[in-house]
matplotlib code that plots the C-alpha trace (Angstrom):
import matplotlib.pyplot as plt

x = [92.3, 96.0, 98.5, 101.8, 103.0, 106.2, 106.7, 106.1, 108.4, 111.1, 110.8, 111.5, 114.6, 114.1, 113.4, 110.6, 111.9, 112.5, 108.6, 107.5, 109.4, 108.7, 104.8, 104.3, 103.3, 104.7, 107.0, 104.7, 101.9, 104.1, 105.4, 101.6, 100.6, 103.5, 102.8, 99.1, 98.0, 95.3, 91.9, 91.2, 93.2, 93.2, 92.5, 95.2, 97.7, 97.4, 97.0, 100.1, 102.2, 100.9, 101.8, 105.7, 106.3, 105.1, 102.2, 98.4, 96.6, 95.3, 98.6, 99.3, 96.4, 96.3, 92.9, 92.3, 92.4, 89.1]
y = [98.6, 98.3, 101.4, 102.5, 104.1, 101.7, 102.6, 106.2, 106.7, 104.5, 106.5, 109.9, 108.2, 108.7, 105.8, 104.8, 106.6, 109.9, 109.6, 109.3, 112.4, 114.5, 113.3, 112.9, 109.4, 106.6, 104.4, 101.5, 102.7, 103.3, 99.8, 98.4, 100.6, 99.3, 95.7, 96.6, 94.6, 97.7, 97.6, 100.5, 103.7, 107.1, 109.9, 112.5, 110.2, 109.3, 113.2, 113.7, 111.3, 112.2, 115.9, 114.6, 112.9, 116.1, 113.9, 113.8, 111.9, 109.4, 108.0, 106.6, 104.1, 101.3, 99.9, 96.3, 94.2, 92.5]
z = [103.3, 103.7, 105.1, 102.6, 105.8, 105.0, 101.7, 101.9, 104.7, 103.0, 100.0, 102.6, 103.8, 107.2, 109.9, 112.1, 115.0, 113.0, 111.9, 114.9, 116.2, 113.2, 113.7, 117.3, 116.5, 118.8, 117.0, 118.0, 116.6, 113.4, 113.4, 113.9, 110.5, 108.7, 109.4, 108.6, 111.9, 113.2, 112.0, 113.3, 113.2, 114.7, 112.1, 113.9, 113.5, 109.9, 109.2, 111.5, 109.5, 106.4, 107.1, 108.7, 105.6, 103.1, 101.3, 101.5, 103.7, 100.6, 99.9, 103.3, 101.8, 99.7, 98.0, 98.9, 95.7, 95.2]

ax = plt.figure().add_subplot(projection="3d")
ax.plot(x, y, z, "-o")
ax.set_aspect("equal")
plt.show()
């Protein structure tokens, strides 16, 4: 599974840093889901950033392709 953290928050115009005020989400932790390098992810955060941004948690997500 690969994160559209990137693209979502791109497409709210606002920067890493202003997500990870608006969330409570450190910008590292940010950077990390838009460079897909976790593996495994805190549920809180995605429904923090999910809820900064105005969206549902599901489209923070993209399917892998198989």
């Amino acid at each position: 599974m690969r994160f559209a953290v990137k693209d979502r928050r791109e497409e709210a115009g606002i920067s890493q840093e202003e997500l990870s005020e608006k969330s409570g989400v450190s910008v590292e932790t940010i950077e990390e889901l838009e460079a897909n390098t976790v593996d495994i992810f805190n549920t809180r955060d995605m429904t923090n950033i999910a809820l900064a941004l105005g969206i549902s948690v599901e489209t923070l997500f993209f399917e892998e392709e198989v």
